[in-house]
C-alpha positions in Angstrom: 5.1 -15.8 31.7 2.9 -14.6 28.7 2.9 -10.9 29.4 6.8 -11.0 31.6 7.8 -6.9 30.5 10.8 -8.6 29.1 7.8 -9.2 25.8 7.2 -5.2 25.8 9.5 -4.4 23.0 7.9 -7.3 20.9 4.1 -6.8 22.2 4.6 -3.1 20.5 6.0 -4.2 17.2 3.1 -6.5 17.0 0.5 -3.9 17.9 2.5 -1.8 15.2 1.8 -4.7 12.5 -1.8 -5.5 13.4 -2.7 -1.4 13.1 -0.7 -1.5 9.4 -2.8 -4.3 8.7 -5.8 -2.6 9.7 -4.8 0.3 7.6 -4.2 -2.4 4.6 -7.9 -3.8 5.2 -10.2 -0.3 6.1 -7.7 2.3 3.5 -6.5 2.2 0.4 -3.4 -0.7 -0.3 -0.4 0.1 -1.8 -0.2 3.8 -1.2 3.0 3.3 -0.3 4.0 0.7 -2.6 7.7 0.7 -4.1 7.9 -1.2 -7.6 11.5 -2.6 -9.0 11.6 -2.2 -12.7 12.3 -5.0 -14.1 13.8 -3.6 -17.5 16.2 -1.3 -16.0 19.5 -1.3 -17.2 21.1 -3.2 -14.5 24.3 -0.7 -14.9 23.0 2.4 -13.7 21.0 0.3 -10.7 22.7 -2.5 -9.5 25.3 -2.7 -6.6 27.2 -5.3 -7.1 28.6 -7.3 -4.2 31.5 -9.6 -3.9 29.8 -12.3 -5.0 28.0 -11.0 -7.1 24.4 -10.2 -5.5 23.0 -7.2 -6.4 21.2 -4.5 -4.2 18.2 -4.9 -5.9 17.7 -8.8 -5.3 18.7 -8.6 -1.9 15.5 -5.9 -2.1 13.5 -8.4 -3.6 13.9 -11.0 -1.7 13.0 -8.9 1.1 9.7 -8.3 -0.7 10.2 -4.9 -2.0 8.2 -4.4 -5.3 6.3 -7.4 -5.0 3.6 -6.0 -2.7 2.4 -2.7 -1.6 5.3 -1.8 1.2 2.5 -0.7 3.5 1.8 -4.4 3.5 5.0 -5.6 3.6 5.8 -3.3 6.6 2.8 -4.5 8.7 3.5 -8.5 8.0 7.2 -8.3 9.2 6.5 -6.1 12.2 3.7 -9.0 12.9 5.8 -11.5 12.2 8.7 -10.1 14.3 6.5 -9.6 17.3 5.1 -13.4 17.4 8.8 -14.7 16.6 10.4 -12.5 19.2 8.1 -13.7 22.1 8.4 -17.3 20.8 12.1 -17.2 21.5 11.9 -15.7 24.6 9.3 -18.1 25.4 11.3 -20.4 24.7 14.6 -20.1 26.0 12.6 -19.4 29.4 11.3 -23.2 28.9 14.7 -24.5 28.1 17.1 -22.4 30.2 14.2 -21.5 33.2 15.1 -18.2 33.3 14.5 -15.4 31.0 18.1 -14.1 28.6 19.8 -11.5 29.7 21.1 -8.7 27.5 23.8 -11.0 25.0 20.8 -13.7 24.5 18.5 -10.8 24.2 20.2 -9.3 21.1 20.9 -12.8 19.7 16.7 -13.2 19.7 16.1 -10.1 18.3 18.7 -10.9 15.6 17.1 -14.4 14.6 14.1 -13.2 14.8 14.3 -10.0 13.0 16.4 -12.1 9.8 13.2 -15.0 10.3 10.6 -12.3 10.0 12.0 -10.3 6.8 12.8 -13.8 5.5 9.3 -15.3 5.9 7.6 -11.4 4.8 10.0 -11.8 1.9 8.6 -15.9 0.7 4.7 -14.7 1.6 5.1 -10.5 0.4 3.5 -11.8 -3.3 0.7 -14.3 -2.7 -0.6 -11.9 0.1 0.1 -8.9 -1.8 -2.3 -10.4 -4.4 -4.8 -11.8 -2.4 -5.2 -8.0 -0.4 -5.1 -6.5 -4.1 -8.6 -8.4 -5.1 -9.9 -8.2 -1.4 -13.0 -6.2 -2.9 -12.9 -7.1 -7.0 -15.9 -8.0 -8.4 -16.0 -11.1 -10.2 -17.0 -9.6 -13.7 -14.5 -9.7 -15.6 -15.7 -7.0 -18.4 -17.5 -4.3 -15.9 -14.3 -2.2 -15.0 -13.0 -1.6 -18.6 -13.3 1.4 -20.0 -13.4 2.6 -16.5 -10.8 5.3 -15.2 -8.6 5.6 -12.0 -5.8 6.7 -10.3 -2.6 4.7 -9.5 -2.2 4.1 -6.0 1.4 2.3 -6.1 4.6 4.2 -7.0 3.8 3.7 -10.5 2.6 0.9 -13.0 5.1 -1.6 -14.4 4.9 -3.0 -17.8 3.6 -6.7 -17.9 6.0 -9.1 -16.6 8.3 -6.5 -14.7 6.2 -6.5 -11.7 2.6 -5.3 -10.6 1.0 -1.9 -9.4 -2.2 -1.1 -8.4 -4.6 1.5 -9.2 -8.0 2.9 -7.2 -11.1 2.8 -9.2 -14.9 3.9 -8.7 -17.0 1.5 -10.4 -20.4 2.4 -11.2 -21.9 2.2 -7.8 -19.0 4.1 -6.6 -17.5 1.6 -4.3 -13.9 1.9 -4.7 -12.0 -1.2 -5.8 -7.8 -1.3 -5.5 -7.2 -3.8 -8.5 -3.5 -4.8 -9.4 -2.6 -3.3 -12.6 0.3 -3.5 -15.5 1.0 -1.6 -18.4 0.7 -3.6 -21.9 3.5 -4.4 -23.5 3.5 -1.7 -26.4 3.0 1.4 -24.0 5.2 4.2 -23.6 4.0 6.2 -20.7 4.2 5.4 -17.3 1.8 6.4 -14.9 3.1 7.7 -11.5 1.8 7.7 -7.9 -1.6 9.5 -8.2 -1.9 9.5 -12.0 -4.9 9.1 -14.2 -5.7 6.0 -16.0 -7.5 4.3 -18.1 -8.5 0.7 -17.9 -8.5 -1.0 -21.2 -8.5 -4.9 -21.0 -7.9 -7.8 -18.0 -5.7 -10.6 -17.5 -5.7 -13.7 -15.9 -4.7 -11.9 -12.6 -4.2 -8.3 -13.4 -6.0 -5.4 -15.5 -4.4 -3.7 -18.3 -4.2 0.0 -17.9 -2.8 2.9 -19.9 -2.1 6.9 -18.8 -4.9 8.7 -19.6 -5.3 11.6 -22.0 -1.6 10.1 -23.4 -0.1 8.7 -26.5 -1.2 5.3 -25.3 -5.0 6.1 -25.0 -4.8 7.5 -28.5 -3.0 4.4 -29.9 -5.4 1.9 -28.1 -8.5 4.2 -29.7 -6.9 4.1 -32.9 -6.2 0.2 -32.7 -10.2 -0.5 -31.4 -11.0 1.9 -34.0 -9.0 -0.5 -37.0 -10.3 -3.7 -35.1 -13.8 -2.4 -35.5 -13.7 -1.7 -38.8 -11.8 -4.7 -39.8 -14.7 -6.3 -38.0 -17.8 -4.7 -39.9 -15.8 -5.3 -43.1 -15.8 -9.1 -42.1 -19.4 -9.5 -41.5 
């Protein structure tokens, strides 16, 4: 009953979900990652619907730009696997006898809408939790360090979250969730150099590198020094 072919189309989008999360775990997360910008002008990017949802939340409640999509992808091909043979399972135990094509595409309906619905609740915590997979616990080692952003691009603090790829100083590379800080007027793309300049609770601060913004965060380390010296 387990392995009935009626499981094959399911039993492939699992073994799709557990390689993505392979890829997630042994490569670089968030390669593929697709950020919603949070300070947009919701004119020129929202389609608004009849009542009155907007393309871009139904997007985020399907977990787009709140986790790299490479990780999104691979929990709601899992999670659409294991659903879709539980139903089939199911309705075998209830019904004794396995659906035929009508029941089949009302499984593979519920299913699908369960799976991007639960991806959608559990994109963020696991997005985060895959993000600081191999951070060290200092908090102070990385700054000052530079990397390269590994998401679609870095959102400002509070619009959302990217991630960058760093070499730390015994070259093991760490993929660290990253925003830009509030004052910055650059943002760094898909593959851009950075600079990381200070930490939050649960994300470092980062600015472009060789930009505007590296030369105003020298210039307000340089004042703070001075003002510093002049205190003591």
């Amino acid at each position: 009953m387990l392995f009935h072919l009626i499981h094959t189309p399911y039993w492939i989008v699992l073994g799709m979900g557990v390689l993505l999360f392979l890829t997630v775990i042994f490569g670089d997360v968030g390669d593929e990652e697709v950020e919603l910008e949070g300070d947009a002008d919701p004119l020129e990017v929202e389609v608004d619907l009849e009542e009155g949802i907007s393309f871009l939340t139904i997007l985020h409640w399907l977990g787009v730009g709140r986790a790299p999509l490479i990780l999104l992808l691979a929990l709601d091909f899992s999670l659409l696997g294991v659903l879709g043979w539980f139903f089939n399972v199911l309705f075998y135990t209830l019904r004794g006898s396995w659906p035929g094509v009508v029941w089949s595409g009302v499984i593979a309906i519920a299913a699908l809408l369960l799976a991007l619905t639960t991806g959608g609740l559990c994109s963020r915590p696991l997005g985060q939790i895959f993000a600081q997979f191999s951070e060290d616990t200092s908090r102070d080692r990385l700054l000052g360090c530079s990397g390269h952003v590994s998401s679609a691009h870095i959102p400002h603090s509070g619009t959302g979250i990217g991630q960058v790829s760093v070499l730390d100083a015994n070259r093991n590379r760490l993929i660290l969730p990253a925003v830009l800080p509030p004052w910055a007027t650059v943002t760094p793309q898909h593959g851009q150099e950075i600079l990381i300049i200070d930490r939050q609770e649960h994300e470092y601060i980062v600015v472009a590198k060789d930009s505007l913004d590296e030369a105003t965060w020298l210039r307000q380390q340089r004042q703070s020094q001075i003002k510093d010296s002049e205190e003591s």
